[in-house]
FISE-888618 format. One line per 8 residues: their letters; for each residue z, x, y of N, C-alpha, C. Coordinates in Angstrom, 3 decimals. Atoms other than C-alpha are relative to their C-alpha. Example, Ala and Ser with C-alpha at 12.3 -4.5 7.8 and 13.67 -1.06 7.14 Angstrom:
2
as) 0.000,0.890,-1.190,7.800,12.300,-4.500,0.000,0.900,1.200 ~ -0.060,-0.820,-1.190,7.140,13.670,-1.060,0.730,-0.770,1.090
end
This chain:
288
xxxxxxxx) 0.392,1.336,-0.437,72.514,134.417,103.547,1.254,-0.779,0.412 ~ -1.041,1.164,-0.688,74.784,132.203,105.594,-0.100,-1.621,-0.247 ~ -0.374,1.261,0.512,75.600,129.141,103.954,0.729,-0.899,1.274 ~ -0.546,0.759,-0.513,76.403,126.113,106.379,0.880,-0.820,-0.442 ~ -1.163,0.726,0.571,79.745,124.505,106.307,-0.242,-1.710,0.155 ~ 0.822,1.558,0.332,79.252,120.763,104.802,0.172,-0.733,1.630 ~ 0.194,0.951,-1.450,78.622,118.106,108.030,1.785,-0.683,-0.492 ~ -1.479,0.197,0.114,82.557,116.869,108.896,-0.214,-1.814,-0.128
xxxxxxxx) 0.334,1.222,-0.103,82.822,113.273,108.312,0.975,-0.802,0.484 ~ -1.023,1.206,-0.824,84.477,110.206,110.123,0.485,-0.921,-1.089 ~ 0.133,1.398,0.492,86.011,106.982,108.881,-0.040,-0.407,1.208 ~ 0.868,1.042,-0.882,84.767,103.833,110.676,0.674,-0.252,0.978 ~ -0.732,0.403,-0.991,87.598,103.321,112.681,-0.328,1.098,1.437 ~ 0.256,-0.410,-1.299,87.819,104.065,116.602,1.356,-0.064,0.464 ~ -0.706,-0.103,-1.381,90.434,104.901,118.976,0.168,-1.390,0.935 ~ 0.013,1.072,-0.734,91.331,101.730,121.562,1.315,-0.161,0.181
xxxxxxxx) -0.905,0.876,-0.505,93.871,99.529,123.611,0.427,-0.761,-0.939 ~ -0.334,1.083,0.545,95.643,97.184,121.545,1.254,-0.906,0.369 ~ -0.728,1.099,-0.575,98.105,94.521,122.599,1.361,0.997,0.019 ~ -0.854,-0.162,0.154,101.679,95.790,123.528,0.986,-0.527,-1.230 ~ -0.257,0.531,0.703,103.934,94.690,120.473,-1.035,-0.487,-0.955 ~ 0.639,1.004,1.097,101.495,93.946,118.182,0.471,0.485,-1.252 ~ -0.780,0.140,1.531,103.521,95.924,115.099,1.334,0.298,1.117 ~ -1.635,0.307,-0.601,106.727,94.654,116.890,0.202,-0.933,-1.853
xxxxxxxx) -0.484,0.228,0.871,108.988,93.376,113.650,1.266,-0.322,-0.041 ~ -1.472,0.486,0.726,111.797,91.728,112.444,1.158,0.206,0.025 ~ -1.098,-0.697,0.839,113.766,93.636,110.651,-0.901,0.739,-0.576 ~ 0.451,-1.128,0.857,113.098,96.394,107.977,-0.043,-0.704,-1.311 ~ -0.001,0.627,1.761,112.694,95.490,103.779,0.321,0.971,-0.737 ~ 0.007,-0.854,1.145,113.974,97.265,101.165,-0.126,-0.214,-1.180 ~ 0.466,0.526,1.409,113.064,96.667,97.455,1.279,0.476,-0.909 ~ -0.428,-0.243,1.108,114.596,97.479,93.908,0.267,1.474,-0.387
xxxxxxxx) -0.067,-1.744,0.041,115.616,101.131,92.797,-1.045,-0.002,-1.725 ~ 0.828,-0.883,0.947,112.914,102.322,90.092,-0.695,-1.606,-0.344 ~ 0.942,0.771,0.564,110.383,100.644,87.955,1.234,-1.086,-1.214 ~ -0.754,0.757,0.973,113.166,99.347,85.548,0.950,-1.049,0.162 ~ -0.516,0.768,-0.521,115.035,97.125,87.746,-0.878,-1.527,0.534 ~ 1.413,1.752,-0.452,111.926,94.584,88.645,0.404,-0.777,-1.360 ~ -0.728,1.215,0.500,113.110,91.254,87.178,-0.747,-0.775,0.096 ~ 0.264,0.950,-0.271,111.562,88.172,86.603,-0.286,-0.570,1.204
xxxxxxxx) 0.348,0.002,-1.496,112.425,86.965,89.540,-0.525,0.795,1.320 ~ 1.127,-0.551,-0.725,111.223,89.779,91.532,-1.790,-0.121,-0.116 ~ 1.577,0.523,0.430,107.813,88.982,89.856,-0.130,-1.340,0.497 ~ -0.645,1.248,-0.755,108.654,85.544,91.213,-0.494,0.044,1.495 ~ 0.281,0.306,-1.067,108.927,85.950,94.204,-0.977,1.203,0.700 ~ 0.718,-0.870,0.134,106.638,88.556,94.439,-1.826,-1.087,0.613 ~ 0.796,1.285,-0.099,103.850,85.830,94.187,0.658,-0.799,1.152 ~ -0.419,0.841,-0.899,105.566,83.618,96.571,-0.078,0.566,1.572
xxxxxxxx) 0.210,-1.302,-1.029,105.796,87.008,99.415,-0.822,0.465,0.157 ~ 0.922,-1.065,0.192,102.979,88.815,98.556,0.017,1.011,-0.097 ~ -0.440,-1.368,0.254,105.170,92.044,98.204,0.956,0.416,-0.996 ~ -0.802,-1.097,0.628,107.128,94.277,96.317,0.610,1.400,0.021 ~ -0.993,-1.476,-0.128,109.426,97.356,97.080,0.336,0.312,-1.368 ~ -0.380,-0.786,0.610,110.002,99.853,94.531,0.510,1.534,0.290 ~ -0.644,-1.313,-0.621,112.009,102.730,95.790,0.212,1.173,-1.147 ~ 0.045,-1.261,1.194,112.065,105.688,93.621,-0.526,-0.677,-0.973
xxxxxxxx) 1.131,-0.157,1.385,109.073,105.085,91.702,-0.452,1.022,-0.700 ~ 0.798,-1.154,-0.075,107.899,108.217,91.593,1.005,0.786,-0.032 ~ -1.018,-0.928,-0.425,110.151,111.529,91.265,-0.742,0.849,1.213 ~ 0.269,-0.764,-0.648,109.883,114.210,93.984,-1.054,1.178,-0.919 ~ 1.146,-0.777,0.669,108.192,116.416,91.355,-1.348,-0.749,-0.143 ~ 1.152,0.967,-0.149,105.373,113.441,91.076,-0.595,0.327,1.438 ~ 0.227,0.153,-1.349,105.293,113.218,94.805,-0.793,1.612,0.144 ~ 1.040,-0.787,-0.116,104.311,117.008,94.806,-0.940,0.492,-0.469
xxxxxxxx) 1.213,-0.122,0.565,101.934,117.192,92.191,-1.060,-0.951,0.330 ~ 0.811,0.789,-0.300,100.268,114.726,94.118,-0.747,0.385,1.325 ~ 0.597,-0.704,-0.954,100.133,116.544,97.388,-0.458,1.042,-0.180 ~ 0.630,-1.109,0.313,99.287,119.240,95.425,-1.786,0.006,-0.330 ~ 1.430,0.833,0.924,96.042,117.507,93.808,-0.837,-0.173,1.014 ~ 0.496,-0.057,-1.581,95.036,116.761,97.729,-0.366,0.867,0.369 ~ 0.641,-1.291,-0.555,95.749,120.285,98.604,-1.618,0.586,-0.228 ~ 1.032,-1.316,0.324,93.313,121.876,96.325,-1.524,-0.780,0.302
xxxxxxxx) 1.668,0.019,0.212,90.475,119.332,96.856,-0.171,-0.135,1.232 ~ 0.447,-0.532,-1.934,90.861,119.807,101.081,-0.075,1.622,-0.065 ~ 0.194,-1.289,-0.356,90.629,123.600,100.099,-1.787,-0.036,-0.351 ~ 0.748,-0.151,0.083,87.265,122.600,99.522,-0.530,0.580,-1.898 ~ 0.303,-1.117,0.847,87.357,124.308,95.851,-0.818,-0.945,-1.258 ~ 0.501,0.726,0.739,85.855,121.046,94.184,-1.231,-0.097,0.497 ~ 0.998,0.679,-0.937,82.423,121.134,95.577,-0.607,-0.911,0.201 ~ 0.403,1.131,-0.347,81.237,117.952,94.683,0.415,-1.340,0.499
xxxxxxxx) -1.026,1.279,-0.924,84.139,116.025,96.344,-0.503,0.394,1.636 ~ 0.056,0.723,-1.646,83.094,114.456,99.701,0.163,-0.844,0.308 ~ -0.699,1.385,-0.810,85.675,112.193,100.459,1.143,0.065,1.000 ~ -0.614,-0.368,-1.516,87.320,113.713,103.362,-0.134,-0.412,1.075 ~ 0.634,0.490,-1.316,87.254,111.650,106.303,0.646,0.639,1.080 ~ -0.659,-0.951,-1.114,88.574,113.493,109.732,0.247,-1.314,0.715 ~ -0.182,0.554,-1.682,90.318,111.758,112.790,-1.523,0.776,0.709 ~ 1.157,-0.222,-0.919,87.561,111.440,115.282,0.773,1.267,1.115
xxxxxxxx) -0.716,-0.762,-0.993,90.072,113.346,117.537,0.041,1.333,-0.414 ~ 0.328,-1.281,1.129,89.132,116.527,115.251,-1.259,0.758,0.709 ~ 1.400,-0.530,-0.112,85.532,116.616,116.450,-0.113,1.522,0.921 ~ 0.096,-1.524,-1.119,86.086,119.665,118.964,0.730,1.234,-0.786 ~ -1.021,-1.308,1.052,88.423,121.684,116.361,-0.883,0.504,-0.657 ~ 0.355,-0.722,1.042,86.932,124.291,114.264,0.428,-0.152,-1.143 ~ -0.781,0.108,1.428,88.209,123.095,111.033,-0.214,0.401,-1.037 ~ 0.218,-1.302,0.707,86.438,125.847,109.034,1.101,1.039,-0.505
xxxxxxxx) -0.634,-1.007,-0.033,88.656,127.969,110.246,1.805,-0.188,-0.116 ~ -1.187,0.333,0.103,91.882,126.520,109.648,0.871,0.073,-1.379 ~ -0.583,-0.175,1.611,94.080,127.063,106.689,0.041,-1.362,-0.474 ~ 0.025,1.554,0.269,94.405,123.833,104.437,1.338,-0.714,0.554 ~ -1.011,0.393,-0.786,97.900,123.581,106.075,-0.035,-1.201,1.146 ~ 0.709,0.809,-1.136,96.652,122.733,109.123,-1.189,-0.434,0.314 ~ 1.163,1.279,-0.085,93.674,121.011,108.388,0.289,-1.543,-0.411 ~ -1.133,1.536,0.136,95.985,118.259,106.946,-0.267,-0.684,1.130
xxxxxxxx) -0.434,1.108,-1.009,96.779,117.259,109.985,-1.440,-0.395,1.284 ~ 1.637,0.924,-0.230,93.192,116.113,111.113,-0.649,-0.578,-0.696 ~ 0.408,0.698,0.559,92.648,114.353,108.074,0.677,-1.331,0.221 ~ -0.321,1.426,-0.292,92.450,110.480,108.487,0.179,-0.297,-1.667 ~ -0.231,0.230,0.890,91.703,109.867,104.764,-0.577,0.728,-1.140 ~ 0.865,-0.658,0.735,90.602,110.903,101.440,-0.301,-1.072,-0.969 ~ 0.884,1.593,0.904,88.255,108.315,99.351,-0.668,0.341,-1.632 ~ 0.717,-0.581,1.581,87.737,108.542,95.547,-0.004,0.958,-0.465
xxxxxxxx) -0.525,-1.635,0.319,89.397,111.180,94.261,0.359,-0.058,-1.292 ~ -0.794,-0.274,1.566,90.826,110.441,91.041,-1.033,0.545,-0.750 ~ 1.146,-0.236,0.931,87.501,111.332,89.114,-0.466,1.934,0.699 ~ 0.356,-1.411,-0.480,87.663,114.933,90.865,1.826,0.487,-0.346 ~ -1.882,-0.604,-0.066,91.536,115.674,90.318,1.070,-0.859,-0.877 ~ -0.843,0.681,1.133,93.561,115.119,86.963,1.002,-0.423,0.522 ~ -1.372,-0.199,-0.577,96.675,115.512,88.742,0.231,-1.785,0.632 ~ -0.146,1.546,-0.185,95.834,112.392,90.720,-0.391,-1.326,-0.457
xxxxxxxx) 0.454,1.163,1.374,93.966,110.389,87.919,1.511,-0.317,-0.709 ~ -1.353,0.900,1.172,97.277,110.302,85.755,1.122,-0.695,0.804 ~ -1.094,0.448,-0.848,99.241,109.333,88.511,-0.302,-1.342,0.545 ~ 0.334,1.629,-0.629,97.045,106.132,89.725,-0.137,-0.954,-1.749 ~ -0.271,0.437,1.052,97.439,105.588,85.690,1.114,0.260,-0.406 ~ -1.378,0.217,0.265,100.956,106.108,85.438,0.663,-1.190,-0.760 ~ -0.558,1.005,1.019,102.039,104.194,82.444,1.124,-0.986,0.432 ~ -0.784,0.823,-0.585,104.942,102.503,84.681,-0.623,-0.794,0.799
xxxxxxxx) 0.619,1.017,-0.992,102.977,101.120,87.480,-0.893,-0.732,-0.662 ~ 0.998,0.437,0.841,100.123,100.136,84.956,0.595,-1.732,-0.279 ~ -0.834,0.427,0.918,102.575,98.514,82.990,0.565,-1.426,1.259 ~ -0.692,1.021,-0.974,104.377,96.590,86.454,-1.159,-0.647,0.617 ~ 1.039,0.550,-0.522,100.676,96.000,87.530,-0.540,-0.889,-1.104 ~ 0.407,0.873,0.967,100.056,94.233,84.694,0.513,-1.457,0.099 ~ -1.426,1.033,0.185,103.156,91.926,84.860,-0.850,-0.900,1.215 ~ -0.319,1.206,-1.306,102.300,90.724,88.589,-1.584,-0.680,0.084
xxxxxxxx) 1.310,0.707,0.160,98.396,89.999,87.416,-0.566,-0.734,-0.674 ~ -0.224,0.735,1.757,98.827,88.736,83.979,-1.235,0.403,-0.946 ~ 0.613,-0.592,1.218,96.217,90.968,82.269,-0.345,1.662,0.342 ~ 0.035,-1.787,-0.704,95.137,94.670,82.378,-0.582,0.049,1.008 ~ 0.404,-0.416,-1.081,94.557,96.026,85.164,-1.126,1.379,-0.092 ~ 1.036,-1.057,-0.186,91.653,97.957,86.141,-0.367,0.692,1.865 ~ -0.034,-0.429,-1.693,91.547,100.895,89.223,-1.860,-0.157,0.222 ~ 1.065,0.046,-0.469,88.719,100.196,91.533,0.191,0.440,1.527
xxxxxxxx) -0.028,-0.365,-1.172,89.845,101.740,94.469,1.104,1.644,0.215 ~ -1.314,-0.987,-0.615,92.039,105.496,95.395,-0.679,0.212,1.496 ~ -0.043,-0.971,-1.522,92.322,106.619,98.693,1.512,0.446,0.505 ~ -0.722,-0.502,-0.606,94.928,108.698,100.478,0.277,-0.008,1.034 ~ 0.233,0.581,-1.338,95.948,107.600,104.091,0.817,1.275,0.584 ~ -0.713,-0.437,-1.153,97.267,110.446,106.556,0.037,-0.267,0.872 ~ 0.130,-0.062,-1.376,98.495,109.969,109.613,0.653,1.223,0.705 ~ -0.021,-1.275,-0.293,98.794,113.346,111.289,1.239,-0.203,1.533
xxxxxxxx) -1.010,-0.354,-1.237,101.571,114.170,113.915,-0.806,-0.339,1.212 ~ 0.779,-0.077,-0.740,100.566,112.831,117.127,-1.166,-0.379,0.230 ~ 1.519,0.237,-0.240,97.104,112.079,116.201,-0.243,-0.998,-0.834 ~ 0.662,1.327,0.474,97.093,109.447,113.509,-0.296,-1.453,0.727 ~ 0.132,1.071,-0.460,95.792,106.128,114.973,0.447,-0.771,-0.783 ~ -1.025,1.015,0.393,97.077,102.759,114.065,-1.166,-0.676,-0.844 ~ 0.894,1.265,0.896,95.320,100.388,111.427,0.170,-1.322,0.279 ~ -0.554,1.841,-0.749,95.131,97.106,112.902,-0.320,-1.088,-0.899
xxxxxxxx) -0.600,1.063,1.202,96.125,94.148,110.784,-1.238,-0.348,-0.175 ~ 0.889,0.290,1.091,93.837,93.359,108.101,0.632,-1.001,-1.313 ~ 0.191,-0.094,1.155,93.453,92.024,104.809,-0.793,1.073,-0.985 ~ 0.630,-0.989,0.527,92.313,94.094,102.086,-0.919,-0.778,-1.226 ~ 0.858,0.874,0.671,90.506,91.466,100.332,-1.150,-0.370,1.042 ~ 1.471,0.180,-0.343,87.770,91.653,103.165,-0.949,1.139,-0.060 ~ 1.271,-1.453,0.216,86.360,95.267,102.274,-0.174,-0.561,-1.485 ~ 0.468,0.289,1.503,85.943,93.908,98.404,-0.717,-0.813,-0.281
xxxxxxxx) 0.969,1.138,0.963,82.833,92.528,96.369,1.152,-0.525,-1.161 ~ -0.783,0.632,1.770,85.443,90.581,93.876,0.815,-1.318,0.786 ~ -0.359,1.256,0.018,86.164,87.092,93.746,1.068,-0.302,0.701 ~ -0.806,-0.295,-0.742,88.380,86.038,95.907,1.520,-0.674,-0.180 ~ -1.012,0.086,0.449,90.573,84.267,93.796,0.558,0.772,-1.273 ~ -0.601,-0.584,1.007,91.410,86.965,91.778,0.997,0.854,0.887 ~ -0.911,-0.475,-0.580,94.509,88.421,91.640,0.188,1.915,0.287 ~ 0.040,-1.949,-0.481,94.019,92.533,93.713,1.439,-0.231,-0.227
xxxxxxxx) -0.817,-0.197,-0.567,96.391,94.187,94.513,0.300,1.321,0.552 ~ -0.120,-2.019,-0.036,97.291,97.623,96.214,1.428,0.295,-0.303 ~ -1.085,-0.772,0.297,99.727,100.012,95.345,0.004,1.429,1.324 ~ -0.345,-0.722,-0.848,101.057,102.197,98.125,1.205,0.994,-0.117 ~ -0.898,-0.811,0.445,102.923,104.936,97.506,0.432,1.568,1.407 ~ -0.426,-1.354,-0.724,104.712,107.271,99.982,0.477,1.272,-0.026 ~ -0.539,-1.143,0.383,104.675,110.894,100.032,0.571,0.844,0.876 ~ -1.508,-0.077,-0.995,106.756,111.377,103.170,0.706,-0.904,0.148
xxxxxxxx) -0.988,0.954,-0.096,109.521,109.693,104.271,-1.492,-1.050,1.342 ~ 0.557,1.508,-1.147,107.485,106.144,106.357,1.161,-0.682,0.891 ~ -0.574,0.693,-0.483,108.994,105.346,108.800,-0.325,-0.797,1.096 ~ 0.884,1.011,-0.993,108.574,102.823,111.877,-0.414,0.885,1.432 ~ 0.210,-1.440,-1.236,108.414,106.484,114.384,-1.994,0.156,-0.398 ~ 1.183,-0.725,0.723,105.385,107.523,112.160,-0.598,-0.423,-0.939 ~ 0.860,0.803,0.225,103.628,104.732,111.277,-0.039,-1.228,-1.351 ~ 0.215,0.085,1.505,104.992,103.107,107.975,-0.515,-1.770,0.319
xxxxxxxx) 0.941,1.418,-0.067,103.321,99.882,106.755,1.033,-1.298,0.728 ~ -0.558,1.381,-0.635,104.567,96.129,108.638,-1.236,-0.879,-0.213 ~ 1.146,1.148,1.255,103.119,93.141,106.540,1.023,-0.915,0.535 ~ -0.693,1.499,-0.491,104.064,89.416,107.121,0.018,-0.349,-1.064 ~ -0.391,0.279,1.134,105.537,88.477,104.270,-0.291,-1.833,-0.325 ~ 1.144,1.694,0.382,103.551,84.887,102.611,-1.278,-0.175,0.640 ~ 0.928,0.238,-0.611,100.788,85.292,104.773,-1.752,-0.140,-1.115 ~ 0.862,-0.394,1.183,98.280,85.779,101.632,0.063,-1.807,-0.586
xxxxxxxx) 0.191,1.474,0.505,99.077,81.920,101.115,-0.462,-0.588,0.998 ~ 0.669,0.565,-1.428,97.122,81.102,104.473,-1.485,-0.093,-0.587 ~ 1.790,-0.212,0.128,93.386,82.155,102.905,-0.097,1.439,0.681 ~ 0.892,-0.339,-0.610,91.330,83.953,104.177,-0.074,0.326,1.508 ~ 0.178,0.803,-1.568,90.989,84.627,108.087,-1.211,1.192,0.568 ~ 0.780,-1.440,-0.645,87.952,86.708,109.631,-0.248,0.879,0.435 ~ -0.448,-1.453,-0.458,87.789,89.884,110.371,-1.164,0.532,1.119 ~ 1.168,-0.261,-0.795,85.520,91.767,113.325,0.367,1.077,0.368
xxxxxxxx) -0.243,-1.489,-0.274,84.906,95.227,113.740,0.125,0.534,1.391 ~ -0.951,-0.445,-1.243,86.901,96.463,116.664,0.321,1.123,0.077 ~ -0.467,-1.435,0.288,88.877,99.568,116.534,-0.044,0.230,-2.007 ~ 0.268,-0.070,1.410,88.012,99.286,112.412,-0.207,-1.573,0.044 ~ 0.455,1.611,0.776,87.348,96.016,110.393,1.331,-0.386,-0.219 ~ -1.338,0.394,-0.277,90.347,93.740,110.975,-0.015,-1.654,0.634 ~ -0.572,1.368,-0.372,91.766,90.376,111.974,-0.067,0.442,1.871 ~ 0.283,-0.382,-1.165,91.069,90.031,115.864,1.731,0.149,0.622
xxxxxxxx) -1.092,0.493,-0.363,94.149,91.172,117.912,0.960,-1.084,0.447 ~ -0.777,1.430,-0.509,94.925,88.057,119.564,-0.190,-1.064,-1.054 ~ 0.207,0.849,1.452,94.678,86.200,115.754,0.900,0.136,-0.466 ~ -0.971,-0.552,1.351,97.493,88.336,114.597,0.963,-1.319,0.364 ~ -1.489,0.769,0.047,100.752,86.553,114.120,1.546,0.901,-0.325 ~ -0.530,-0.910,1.211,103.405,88.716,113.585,1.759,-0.149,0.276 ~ -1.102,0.655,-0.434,106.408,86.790,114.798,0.870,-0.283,-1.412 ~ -0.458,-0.075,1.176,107.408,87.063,110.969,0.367,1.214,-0.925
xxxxxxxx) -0.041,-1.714,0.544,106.719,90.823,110.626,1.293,0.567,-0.558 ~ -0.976,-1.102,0.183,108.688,93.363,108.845,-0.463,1.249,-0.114 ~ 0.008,-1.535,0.427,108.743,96.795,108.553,-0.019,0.322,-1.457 ~ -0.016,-0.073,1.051,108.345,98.387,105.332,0.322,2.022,-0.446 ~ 0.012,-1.317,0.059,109.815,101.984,105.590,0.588,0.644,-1.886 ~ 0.076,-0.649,1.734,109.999,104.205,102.342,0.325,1.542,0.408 ~ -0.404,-0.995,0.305,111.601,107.275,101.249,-1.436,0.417,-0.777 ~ 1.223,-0.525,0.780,109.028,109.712,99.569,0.088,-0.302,-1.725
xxxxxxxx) -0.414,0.449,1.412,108.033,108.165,95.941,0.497,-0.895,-0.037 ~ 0.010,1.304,0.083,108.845,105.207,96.965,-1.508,-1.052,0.199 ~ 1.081,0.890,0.596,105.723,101.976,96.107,0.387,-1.301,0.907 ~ 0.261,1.450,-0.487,105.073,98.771,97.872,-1.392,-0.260,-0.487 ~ 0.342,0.481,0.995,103.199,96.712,95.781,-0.486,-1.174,1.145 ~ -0.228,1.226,-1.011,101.246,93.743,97.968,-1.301,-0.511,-0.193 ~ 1.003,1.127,0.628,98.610,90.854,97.374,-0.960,0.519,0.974 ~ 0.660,-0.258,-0.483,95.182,91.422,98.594,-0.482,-0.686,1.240
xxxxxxxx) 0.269,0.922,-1.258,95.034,88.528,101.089,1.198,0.746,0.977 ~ -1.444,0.284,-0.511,98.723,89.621,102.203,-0.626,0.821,1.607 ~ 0.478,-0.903,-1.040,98.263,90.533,106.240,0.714,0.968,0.558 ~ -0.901,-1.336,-0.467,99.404,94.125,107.242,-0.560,0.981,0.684 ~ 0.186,-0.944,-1.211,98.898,96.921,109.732,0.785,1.271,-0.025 ~ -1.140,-1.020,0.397,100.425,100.126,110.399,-0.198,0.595,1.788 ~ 0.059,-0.225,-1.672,101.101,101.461,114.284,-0.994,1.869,0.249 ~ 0.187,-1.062,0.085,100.244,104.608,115.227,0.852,1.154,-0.382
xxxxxxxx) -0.661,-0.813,0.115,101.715,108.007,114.577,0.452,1.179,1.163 ~ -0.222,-0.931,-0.988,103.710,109.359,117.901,1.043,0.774,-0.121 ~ -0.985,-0.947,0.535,106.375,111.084,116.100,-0.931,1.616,-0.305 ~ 0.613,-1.362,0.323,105.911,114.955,115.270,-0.050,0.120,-1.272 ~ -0.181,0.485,1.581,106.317,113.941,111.148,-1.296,-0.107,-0.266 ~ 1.154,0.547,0.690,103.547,113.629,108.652,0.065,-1.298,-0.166 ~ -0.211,1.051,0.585,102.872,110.392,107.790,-1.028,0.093,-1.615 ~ 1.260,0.204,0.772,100.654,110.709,104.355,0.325,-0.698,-1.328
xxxxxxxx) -0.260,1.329,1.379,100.585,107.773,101.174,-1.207,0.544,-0.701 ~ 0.946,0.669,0.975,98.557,107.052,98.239,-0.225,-1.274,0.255 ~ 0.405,1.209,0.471,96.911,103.967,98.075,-1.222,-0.142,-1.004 ~ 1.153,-0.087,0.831,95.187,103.113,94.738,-0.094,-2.102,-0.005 ~ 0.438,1.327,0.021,93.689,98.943,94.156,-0.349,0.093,-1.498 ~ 0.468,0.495,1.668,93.397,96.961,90.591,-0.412,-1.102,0.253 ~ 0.107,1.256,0.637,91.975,94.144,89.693,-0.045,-0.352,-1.052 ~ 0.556,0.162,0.924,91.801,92.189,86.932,-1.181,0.222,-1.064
xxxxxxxx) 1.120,-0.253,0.989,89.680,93.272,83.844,-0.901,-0.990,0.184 ~ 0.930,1.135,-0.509,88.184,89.619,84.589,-0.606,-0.049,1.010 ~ 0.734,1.013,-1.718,87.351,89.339,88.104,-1.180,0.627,-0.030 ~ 1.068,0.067,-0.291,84.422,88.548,88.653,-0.616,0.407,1.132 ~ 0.526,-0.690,-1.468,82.175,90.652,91.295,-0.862,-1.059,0.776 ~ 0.942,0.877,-0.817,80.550,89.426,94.475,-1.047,0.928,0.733 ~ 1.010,-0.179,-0.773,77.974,90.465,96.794,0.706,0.504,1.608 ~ -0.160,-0.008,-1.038,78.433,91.931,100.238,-0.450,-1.467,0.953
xxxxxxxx) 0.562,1.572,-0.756,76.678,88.537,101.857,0.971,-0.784,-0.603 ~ -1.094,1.577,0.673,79.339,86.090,99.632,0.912,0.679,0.999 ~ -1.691,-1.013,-0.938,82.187,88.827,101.235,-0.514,-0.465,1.636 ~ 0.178,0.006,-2.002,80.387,88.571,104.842,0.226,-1.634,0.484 ~ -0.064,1.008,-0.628,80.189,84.986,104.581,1.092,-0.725,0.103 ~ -1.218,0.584,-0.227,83.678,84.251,104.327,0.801,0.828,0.852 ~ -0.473,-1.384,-0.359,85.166,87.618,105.826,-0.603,0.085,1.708 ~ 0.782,-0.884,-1.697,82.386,88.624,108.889,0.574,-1.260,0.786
xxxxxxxx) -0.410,0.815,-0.991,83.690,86.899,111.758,-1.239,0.094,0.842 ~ 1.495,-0.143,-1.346,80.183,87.694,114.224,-0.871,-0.717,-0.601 ~ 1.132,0.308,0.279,78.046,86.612,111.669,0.428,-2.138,-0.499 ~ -0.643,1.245,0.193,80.207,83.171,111.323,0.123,-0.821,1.467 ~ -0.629,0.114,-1.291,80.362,82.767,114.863,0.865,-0.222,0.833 ~ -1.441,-0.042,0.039,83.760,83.133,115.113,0.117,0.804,1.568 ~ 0.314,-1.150,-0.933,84.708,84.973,118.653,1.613,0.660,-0.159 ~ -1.094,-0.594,-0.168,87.239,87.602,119.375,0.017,0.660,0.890
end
């Protein structure tokens, strides 16, 4: 009997034009060396920025027991993980037939994984970040979000500036936050993150689904931008309002991160309709 290989799946985003310069930047940022150097004042101004660099958070042995934890659940060998999303630019590939090598590099993301893979459960609980996620929220922190972002040689597309406080049911003055963690070198060739540093003290601004769910291009601002490149195992740490983007990937380099989200043990949940009615830009009649 011939068993059919599972249906391949997308994320929401699309392919498109987007403004020349729109992750044009600054300058570059670099943070603190390890978890043991964050200071007061980096917590400080942390709140005041909406970011945080931590450069060697993570050792290189971390970093590959993490791409390792990936590997085995794109070899398919977990069967009840289906959180593999493909570049749309995949759809004509046989990706059956591909070793997990090179099926990498047609993955866009992978969604909710820690509860299928120890390897990457202890790592989005890593008693250091826990511990620094605690500090910049002021109580425990609780994960409510992993995903894994590749951007594939050539083929990753660009994430166009967002907040990440408009995909979440949770209050909106509570304090998220993501944790981003790079497991190649990020750089500004191959897509690494560019955030506007204070922008998270603006509110709120609406988002409309375009090439993904996002701030409309001609809304951005980014005449403040920086770059945010990272060595592998290096963490940027950044408020859930804070607004950021990432370009595309036209280098021949991997680009692939962790990103896991906490909130407060407190915050209080919302509703998709409370989220749409501050968030949806179409249904606000906002235009873009």
């Amino acid at each position: 009997m011939t068993v059919a290989a599972p249906e391949r799946q997308f994320d929401d985003g699309l392919s498109g034009e987007f403004p020349q310069g729109l992750y044009d930047s600054t300058g570059i940022v670099t943070g603190v060396d390890g978890f043991d150097a964050v200071t007061d004042a980096h917590v400080a101004r942390f709140h005041e920025q909406g970011y945080l660099i931590v450069e060697n958070a993570f050792t290189a042995q971390e970093v590959q027991i993490a791409l390792d934890g990936l590997f085995h659940l794109l070899s398919g060998a977990v069967e009840e993980f289906d959180g593999v999303q493909y570049e749309r630019a995949s759809a004509g590939v046989a990706i059956e037939d591909l070793s997990v090598e090179e099926k990498q590099d047609y993955v866009r993301k992978f969604m909710s994984f820690v509860d299928y893979d120890e390897r990457l459960n202890e790592l989005a609980h890593h008693p250091l970040l826990l511990a620094l996620v605690e500090r910049l929220i002021g109580e425990a922190p609780v994960l409510f979000q992993s995903m894994a972002l590749l951007k594939p040689p050539r083929l990753g597309r660009d994430k166009p500036w967002h907040q990440d406080a408009a995909y979440f049911q949770i209050e909106l003055d509570a304090k998220v936050v993501g944790c981003w963690i790079a497991l190649d070198e990020a750089t500004i060739e191959n897509g690494c993150m560019v955030i506007a540093p204070g922008s998270h003290l603006n509110g709120p601004v609406v988002h409309f689904r375009r090439r993904d769910w996002q701030i409309c291009d001609t809304d951005v601002d980014n005449s403040g931008a920086v770059a945010v490149p990272l060595k592998p195992g290096g963490l940027l740490i950044f408020q859930s309002l804070l607004h950021h983007g990432t370009p595309p990937n036209d280098s021949g380099l991997r680009r692939r991160a962790l990103q896991f989200h906490y909130r407060p043990q407190s915050a209080p949940l919302t509703s998709q309709e409370e989220r749409l009615a501050i968030f949806g830009g179409e249904g606000l009649g906002a235009k873009c």
